[in-house]
N, C-alpha and C positions, 0 to 999 in steps of 0.2 A: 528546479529539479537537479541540476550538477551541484548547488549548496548541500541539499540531503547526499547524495551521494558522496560526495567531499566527509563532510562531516560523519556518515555511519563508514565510510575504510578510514578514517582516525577511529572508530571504537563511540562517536557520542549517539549515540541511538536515540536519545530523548530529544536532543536538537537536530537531527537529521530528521525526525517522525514530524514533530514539527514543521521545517522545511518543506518537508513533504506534505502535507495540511494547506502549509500558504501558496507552494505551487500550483496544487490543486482547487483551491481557494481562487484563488486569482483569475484560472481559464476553466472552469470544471468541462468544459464543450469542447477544448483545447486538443491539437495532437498529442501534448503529452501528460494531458488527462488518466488517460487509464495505468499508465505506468506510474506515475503520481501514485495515485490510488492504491495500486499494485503493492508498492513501495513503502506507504503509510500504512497498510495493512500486517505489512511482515513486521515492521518495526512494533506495533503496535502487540505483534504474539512475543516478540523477542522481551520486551518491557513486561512482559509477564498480563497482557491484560487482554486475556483470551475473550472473552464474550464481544468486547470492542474491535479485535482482529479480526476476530470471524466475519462480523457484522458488513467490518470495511472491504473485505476481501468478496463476500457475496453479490456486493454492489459493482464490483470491478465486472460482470457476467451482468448485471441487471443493467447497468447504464450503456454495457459497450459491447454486447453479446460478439461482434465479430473481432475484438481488438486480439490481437496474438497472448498479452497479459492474461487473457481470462485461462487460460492451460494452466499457467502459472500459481493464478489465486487458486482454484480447484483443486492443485498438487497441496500447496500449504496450506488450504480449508482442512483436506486430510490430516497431515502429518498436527496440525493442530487439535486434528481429532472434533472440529466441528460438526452441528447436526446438519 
């Protein structure tokens, strides 16, 4: 999780989404699961690849309905303009 973040404040969005991916990848059950998640979703609208953001960010709200993250995916499902 600190590589993705490391890597998207240098600006590398694609390898920080990634990061993000194998964080989550590695503990999906994990405390920093849904942030993971969270985080791979946003990157994922920033890369231009809206139907796969939406997707990832939905999931943040299905897998972890209480996690604080899920406000967050909900805010950027909007501003992405997802259904």
């Amino acid at each position: 999780l600190g590589r993705g973040k490391a890597l998207e404040a240098s600006g590398e969005i694609t390898r920080a989404a990634r990061a993000y991916l194998a964080a989550f990848s590695a503990a999906p059950d994990g405390p920093a699961a849904p942030e993971a998640l969270y985080n791979l979703g946003r990157g994922l609208g920033q890369l231009g690849q809206g139907p796969e953001a939406c997707t990832t960010l939905q999931e943040v709200g299905n897998r972890f309905p209480s996690a604080p993250e899920v406000q967050s995916a909900q805010a950027e499902r909007a501003r992405l303009g997802c259904s």
